[in-house]
C-alpha atoms as an extended CHARMM CRD file, in Angstrom:
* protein
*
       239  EXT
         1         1  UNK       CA             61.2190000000       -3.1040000000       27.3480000000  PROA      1               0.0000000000
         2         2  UNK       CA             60.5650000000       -6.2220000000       24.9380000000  PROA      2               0.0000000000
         3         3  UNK       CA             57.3380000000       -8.3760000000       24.8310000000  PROA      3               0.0000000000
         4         4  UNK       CA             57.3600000000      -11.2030000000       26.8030000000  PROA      4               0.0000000000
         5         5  UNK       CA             57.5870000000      -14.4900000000       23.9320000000  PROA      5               0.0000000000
         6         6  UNK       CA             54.0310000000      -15.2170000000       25.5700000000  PROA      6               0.0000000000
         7         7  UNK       CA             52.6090000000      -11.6130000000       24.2390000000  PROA      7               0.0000000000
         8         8  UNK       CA             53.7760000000      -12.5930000000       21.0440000000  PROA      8               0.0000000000
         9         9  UNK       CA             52.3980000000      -16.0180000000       20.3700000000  PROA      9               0.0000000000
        10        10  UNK       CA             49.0850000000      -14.0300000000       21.6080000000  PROA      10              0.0000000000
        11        11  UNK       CA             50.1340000000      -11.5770000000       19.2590000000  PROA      11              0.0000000000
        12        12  UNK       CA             50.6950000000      -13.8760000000       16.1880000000  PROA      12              0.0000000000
        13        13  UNK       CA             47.6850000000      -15.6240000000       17.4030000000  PROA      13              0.0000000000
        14        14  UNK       CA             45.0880000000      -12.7560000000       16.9130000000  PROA      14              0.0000000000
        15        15  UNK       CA             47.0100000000      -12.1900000000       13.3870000000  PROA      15              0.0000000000
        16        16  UNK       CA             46.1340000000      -15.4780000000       12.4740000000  PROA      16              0.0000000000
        17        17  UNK       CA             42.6490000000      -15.1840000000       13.5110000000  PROA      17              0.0000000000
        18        18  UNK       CA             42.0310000000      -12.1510000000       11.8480000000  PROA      18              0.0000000000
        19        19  UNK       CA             43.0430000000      -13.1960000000        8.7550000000  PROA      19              0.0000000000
        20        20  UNK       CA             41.4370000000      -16.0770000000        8.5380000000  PROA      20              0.0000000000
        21        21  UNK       CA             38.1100000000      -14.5600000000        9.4960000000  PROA      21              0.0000000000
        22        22  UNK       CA             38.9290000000      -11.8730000000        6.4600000000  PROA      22              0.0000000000
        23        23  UNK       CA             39.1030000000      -14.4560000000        4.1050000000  PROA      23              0.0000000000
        24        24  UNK       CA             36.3270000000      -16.5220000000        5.4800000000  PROA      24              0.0000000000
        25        25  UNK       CA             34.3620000000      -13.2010000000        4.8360000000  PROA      25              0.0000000000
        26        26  UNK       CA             35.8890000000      -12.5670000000        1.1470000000  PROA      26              0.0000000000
        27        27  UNK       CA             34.7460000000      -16.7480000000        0.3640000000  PROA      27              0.0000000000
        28        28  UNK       CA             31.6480000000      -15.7280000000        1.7690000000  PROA      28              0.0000000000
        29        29  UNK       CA             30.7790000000      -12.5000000000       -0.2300000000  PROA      29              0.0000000000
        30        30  UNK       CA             31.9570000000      -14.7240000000       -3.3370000000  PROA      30              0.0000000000
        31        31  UNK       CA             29.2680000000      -17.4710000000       -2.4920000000  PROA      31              0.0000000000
        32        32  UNK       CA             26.8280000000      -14.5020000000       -2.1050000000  PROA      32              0.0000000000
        33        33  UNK       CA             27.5360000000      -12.8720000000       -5.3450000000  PROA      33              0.0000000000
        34        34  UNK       CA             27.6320000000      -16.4300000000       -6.9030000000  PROA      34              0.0000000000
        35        35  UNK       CA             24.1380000000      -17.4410000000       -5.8540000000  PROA      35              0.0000000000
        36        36  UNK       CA             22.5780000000      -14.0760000000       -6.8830000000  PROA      36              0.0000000000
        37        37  UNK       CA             23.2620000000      -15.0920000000      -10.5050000000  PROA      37              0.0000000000
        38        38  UNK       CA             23.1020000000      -19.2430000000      -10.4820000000  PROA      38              0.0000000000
        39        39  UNK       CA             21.5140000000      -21.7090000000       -8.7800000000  PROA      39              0.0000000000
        40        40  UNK       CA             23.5010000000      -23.8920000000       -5.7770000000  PROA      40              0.0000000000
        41        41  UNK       CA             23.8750000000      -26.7320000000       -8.4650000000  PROA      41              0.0000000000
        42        42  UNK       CA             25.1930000000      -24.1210000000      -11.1170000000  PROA      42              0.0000000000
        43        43  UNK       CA             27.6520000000      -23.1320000000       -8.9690000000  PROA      43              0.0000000000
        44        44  UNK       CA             31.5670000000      -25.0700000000       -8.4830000000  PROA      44              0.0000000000
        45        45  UNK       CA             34.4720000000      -24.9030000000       -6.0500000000  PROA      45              0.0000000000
        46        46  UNK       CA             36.2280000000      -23.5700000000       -9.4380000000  PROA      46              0.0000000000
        47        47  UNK       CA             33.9260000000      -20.8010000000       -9.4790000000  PROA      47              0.0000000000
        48        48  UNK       CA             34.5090000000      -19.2100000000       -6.1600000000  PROA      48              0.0000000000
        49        49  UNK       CA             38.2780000000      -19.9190000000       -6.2970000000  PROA      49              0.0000000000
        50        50  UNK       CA             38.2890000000      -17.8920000000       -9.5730000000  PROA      50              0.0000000000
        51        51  UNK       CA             36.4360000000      -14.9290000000       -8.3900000000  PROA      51              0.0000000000
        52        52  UNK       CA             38.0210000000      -14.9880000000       -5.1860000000  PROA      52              0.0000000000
        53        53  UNK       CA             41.2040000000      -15.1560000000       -6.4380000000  PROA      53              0.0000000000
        54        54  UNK       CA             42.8290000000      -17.9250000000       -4.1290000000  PROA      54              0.0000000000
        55        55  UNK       CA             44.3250000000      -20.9460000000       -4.5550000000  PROA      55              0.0000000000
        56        56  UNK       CA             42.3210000000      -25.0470000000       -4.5210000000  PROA      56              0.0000000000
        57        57  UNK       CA             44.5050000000      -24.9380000000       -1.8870000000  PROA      57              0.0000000000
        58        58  UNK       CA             43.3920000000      -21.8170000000        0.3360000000  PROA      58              0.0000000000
        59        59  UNK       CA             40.0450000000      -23.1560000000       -0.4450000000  PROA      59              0.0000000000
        60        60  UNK       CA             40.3980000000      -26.3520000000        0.9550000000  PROA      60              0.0000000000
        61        61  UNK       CA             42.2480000000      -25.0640000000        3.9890000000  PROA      61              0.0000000000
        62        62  UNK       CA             39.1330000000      -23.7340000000        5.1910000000  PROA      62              0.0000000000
        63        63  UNK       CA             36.3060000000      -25.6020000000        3.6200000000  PROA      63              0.0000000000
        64        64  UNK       CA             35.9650000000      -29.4580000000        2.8750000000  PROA      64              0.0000000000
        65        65  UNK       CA             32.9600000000      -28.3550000000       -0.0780000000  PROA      65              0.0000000000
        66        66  UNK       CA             30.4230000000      -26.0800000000       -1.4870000000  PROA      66              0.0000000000
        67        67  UNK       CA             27.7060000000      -27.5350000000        0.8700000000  PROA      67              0.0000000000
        68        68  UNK       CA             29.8410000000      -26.7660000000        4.1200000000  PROA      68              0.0000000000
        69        69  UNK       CA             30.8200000000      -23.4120000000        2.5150000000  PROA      69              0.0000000000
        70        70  UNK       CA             26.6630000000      -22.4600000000        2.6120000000  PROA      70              0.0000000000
        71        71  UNK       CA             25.8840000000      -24.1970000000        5.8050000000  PROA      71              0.0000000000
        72        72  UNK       CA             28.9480000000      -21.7950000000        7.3780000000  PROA      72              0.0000000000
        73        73  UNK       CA             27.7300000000      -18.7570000000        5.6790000000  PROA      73              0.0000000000
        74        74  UNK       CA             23.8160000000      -19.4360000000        6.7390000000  PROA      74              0.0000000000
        75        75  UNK       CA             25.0410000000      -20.0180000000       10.6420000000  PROA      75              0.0000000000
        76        76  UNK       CA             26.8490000000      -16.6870000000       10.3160000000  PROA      76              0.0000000000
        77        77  UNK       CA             24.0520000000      -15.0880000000        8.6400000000  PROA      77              0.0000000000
        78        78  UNK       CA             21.7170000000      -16.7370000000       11.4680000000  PROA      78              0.0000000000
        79        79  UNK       CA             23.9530000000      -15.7220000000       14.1820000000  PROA      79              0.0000000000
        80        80  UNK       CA             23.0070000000      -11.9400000000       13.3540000000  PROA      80              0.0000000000
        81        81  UNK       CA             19.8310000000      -12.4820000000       12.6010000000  PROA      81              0.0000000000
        82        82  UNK       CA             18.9460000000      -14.3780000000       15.4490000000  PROA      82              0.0000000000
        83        83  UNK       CA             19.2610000000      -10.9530000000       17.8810000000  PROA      83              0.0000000000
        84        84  UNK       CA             16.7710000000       -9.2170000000       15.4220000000  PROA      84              0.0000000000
        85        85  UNK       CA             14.1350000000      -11.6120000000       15.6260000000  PROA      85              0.0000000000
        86        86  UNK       CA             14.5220000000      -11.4900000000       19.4520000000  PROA      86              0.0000000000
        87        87  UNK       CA             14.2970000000       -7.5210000000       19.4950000000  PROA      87              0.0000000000
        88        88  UNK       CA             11.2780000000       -8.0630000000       17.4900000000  PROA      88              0.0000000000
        89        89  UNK       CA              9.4690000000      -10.3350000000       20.0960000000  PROA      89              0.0000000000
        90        90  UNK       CA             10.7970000000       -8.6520000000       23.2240000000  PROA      90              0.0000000000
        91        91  UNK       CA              7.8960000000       -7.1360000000       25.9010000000  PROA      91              0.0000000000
        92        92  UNK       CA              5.0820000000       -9.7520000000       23.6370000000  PROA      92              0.0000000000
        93        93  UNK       CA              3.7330000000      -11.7440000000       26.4780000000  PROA      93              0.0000000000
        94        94  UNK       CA              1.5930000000      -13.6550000000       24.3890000000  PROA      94              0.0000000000
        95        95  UNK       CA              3.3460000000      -17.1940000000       22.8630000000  PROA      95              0.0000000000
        96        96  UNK       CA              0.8350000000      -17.2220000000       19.2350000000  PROA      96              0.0000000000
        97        97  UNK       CA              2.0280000000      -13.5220000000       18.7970000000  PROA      97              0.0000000000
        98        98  UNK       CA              5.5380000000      -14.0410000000       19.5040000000  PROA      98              0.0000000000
        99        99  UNK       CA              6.1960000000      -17.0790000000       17.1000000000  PROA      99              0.0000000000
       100       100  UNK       CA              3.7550000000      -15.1180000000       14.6290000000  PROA      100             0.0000000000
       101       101  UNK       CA              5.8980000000      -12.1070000000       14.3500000000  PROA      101             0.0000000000
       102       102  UNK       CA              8.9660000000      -14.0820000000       13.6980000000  PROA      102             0.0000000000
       103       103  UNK       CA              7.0210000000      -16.1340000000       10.9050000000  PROA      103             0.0000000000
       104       104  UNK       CA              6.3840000000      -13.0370000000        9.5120000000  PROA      104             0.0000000000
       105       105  UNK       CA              9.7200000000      -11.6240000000        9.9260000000  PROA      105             0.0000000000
       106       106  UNK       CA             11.3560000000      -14.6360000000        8.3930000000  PROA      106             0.0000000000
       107       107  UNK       CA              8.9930000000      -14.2650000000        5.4450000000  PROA      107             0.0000000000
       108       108  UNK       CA              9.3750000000      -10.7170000000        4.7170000000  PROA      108             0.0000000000
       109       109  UNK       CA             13.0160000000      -10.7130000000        4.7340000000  PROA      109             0.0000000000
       110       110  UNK       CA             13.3580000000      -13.7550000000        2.4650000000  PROA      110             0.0000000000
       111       111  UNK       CA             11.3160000000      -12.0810000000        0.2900000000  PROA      111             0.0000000000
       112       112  UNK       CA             13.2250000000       -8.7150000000        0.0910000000  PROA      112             0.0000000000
       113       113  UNK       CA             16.3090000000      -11.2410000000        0.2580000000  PROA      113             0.0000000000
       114       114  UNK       CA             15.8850000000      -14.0390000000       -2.0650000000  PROA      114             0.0000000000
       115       115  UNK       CA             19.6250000000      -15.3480000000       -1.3210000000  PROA      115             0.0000000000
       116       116  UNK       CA             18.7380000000      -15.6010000000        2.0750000000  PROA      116             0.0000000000
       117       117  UNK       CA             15.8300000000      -17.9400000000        0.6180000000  PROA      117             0.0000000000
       118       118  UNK       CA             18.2710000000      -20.0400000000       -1.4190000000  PROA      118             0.0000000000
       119       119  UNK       CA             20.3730000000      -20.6750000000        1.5720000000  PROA      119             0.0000000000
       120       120  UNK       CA             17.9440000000      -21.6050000000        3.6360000000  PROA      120             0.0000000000
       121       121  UNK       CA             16.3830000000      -24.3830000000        0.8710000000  PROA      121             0.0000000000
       122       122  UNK       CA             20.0310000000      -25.6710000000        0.0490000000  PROA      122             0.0000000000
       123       123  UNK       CA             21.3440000000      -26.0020000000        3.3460000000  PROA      123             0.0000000000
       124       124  UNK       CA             18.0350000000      -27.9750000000        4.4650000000  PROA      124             0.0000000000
       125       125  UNK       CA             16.8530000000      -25.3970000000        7.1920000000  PROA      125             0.0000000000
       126       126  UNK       CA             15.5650000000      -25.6160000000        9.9850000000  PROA      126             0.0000000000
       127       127  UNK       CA             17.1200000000      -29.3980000000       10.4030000000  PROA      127             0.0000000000
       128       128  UNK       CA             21.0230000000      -28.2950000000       10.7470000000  PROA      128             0.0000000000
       129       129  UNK       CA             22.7900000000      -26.7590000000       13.1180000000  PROA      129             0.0000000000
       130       130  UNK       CA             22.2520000000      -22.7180000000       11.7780000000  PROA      130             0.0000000000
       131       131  UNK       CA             18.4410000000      -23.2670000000       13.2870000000  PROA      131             0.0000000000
       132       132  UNK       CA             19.3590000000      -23.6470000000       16.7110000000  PROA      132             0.0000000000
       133       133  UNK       CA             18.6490000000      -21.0260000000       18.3610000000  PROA      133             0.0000000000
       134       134  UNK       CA             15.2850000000      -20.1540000000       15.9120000000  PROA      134             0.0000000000
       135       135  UNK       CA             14.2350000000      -24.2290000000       16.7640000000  PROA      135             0.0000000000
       136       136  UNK       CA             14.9810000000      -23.5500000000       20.8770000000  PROA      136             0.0000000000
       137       137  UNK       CA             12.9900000000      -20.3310000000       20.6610000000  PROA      137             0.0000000000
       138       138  UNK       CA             10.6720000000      -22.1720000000       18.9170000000  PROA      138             0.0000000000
       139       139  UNK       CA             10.1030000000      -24.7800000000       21.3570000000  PROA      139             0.0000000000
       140       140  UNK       CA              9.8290000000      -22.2470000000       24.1680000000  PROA      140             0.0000000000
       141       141  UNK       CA              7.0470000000      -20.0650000000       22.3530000000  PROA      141             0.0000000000
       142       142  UNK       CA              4.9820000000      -23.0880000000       21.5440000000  PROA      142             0.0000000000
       143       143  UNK       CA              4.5580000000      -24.4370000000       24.9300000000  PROA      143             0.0000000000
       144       144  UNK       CA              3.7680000000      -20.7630000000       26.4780000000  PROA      144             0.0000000000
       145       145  UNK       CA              0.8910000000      -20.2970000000       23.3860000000  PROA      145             0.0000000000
       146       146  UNK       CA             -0.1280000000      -24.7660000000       25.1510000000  PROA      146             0.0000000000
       147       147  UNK       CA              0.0910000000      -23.1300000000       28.5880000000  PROA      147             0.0000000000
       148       148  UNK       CA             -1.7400000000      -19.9030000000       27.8090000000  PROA      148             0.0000000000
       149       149  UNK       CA             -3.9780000000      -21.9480000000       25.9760000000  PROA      149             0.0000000000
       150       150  UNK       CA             -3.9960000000      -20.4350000000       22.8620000000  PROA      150             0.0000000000
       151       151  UNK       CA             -2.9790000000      -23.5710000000       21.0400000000  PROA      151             0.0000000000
       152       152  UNK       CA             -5.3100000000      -26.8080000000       20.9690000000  PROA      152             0.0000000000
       153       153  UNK       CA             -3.5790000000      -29.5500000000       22.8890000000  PROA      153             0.0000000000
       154       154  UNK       CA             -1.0200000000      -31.3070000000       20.7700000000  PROA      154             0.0000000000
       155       155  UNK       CA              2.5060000000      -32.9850000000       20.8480000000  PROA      155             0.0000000000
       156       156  UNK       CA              5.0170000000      -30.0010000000       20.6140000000  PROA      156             0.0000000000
       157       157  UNK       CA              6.4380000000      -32.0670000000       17.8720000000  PROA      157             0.0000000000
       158       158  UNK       CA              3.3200000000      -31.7920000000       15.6120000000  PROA      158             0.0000000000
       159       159  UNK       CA              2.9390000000      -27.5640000000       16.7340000000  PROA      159             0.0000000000
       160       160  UNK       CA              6.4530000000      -27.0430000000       15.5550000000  PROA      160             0.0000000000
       161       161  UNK       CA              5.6230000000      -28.9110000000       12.1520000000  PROA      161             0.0000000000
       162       162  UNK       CA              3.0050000000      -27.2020000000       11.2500000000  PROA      162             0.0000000000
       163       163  UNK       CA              4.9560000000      -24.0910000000       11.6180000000  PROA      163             0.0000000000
       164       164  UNK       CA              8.1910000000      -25.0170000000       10.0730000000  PROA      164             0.0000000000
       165       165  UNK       CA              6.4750000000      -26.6850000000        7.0720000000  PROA      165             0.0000000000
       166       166  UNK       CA              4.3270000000      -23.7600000000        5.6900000000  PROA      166             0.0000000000
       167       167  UNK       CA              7.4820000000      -21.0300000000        6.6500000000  PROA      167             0.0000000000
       168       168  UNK       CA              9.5120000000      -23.5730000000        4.7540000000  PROA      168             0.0000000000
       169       169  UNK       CA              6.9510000000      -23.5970000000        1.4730000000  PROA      169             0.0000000000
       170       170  UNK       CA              6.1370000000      -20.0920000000        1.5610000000  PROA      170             0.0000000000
       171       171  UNK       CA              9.8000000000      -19.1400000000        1.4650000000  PROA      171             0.0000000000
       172       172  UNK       CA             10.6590000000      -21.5090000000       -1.3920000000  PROA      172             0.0000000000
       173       173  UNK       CA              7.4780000000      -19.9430000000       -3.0820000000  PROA      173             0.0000000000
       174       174  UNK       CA              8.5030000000      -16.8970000000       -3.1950000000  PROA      174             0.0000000000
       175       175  UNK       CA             11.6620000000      -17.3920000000       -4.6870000000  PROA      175             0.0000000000
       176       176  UNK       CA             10.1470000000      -18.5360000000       -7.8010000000  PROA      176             0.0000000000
       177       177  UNK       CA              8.3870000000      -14.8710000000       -8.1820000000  PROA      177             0.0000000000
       178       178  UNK       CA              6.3880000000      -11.7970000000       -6.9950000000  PROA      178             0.0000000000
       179       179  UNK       CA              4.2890000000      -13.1610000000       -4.3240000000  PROA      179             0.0000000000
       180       180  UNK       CA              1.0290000000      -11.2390000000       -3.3980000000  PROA      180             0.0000000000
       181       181  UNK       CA              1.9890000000       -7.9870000000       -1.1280000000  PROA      181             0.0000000000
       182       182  UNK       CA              0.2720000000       -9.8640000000        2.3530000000  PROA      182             0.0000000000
       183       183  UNK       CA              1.1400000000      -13.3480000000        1.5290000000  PROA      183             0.0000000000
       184       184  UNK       CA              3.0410000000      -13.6360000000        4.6640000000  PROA      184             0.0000000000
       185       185  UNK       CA              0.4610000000      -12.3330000000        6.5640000000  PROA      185             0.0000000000
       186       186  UNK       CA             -1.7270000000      -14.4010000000        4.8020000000  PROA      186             0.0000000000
       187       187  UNK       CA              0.1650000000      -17.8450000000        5.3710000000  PROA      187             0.0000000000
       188       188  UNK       CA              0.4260000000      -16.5450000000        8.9310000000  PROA      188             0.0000000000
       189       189  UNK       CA             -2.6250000000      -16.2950000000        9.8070000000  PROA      189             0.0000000000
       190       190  UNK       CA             -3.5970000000      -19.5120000000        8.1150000000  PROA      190             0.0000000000
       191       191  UNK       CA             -0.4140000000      -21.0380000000       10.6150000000  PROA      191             0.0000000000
       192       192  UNK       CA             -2.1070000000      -19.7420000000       13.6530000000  PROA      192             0.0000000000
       193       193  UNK       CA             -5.5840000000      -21.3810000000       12.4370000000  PROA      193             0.0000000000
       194       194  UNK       CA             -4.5720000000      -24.8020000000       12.1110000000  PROA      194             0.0000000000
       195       195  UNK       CA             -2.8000000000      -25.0160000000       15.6680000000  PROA      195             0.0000000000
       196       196  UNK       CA             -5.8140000000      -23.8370000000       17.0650000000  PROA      196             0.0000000000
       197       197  UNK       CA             -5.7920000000      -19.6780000000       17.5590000000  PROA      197             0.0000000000
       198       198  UNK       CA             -9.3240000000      -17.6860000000       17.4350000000  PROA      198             0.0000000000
       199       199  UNK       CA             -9.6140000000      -16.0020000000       14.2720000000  PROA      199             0.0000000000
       200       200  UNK       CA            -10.1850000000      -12.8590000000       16.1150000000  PROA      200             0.0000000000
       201       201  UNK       CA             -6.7670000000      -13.4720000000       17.6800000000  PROA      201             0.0000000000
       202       202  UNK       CA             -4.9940000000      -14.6570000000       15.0710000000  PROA      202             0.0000000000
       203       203  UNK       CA             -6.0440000000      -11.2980000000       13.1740000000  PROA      203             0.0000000000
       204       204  UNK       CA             -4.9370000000       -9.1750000000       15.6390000000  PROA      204             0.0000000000
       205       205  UNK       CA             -1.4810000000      -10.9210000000       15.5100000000  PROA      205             0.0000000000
       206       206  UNK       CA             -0.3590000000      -10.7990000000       12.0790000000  PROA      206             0.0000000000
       207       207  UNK       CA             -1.7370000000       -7.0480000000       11.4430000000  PROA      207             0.0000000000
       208       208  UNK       CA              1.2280000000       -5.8780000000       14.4980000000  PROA      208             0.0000000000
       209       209  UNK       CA              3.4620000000       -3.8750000000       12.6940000000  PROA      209             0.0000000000
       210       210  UNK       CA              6.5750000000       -5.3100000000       12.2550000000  PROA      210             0.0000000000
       211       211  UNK       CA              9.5330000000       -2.9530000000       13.4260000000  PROA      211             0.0000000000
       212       212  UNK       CA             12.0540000000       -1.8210000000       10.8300000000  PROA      212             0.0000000000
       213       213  UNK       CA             15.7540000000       -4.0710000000       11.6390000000  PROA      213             0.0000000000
       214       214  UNK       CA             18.5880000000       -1.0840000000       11.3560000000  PROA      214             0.0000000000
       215       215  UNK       CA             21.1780000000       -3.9050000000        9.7760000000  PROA      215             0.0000000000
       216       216  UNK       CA             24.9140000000       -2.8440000000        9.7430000000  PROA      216             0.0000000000
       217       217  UNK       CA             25.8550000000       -2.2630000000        5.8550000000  PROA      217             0.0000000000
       218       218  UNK       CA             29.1960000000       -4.0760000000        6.2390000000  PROA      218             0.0000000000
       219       219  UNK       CA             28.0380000000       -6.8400000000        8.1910000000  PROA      219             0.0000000000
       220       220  UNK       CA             26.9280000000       -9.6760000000        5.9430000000  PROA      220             0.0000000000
       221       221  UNK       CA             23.3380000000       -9.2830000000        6.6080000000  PROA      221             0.0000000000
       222       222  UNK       CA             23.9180000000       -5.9250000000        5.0820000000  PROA      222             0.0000000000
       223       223  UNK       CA             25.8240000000       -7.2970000000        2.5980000000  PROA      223             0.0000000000
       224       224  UNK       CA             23.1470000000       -9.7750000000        0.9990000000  PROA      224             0.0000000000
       225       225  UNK       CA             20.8660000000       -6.9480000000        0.9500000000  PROA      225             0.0000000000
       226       226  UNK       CA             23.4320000000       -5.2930000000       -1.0310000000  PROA      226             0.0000000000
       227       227  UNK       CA             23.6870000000       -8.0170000000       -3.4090000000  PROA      227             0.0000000000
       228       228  UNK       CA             19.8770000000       -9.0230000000       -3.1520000000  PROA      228             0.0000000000
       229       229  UNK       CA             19.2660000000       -5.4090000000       -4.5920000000  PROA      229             0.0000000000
       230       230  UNK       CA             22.0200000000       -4.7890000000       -6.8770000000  PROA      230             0.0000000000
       231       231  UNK       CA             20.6140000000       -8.0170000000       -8.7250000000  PROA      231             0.0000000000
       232       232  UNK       CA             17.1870000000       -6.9700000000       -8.9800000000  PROA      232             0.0000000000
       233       233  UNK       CA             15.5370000000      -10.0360000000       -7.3800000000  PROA      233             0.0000000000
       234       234  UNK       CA             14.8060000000       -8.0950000000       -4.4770000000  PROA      234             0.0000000000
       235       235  UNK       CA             10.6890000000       -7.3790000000       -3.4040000000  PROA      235             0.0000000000
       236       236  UNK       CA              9.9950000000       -4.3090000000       -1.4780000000  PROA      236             0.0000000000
       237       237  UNK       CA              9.3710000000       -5.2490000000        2.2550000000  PROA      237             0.0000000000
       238       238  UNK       CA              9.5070000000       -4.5280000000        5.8610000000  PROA      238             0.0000000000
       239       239  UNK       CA             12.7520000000       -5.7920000000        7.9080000000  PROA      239             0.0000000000
């Protein structure tokens, strides 16, 4: 009994997609292996073409630049970390805790993955689309720390800035070298201070342990570990 021609335009269909999503991958894991040697700026459409092995063409077909090639690759790379951070917060009742442990998480894992770090500072995070769901969650945590009154009274607008900017510097920070082994602690608890957290509190907070994230080797979280370690830049963390 044949295929109906409907089961096969589904069939060619799901080809299609699958092979575009395997190259998307391979231009990927070429942007990754790029950026563990070069800086963004260092880096060129010829470059990734070459070690990919494709064609201006194939390039082009999928991507209109290098910036929209590291935006894609940090909303993928968000998209799985994004369930991680939300394991890590899950049964925390309290909103200072909960965004504390993701500052914390964000920090650590920037630090043991510096390209993580360099996508995050060239794509202009957390203002683009890849922050969504981190910026929503965000927004939710700060007004339960307003409600529980935990945080001094204050425009979301200003709580979420003075947790973005600091998670922002410290990030960039440590990607110009060895940072002290609590600095994220550190920074966090200085965070929680300045919206308006008891010391006590805030002290409690950042000394939770942070749960170890089992990442999937092939999945591209796992892969910019990979890379992250194989080029040395790596720091020895949690996450």
């Amino acid at each position: 009994m044949h295929d109906s021609p409907e089961k096969g335009v589904d069939h060619r269909k799901t080809v299609a997609a699958r092979r575009r999503a395997e190259m998307e991958r391979r231009l990927f894991l070429v942007a990754l292996e790029l950026l563990s040697k070069k800086l963004p700026s260092e880096i060129s459409i010829n470059d990734v073409i070459s070690q990919a092995n494709v064609s201006r063409g194939t390039f082009y077909s999928y991507f209109d630049s290098l910036d929209q090639v590291f935006l894609a690759l940090l909303t993928k790379l968000a998209e799985d970390m994004a369930p991680a951070a939300d394991r890590l917060i899950v049964g925390i009742p309290d909103g200072a805790t909960r965004i504390a442990t993701v500052i914390r998480f964000l920090l650590h894992f920037s630090r043991r993955a510096p390209l993580c770090g360099k996508l995050m500072m060239q794509s202009g995070w957390p203002i683009v689309q890849s922050a969504s769901t981190f910026l929503g969650n965000l927004q939710r945590d700060v007004e339960l720390a307003t409600e529980q009154g935990t945080f001094d009274k204050m425009h979301r607008s200003v709580a979420a800035n003075l947790i973005v900017g600091p998670t922002r510097g410290g990030i960039q920070l440590m990607m110009l070298g060895p940072s002290i082994p609590d600095f994220p602690e550190q920074l966090t608890l200085r965070i929680l201070l300045s919206l308006g957290v008891d010391r006590a509190a805030a002290e409690h907070a950042v000394a939770l342990p942070l749960l170890e994230v089992d990442w999937q080797p092939d999945g591209l979280v796992g892969e910019m570990l990979r890379i992250s370690a194989a080029s040395g830049n790596a720091q020895t963390t949690a996450c």
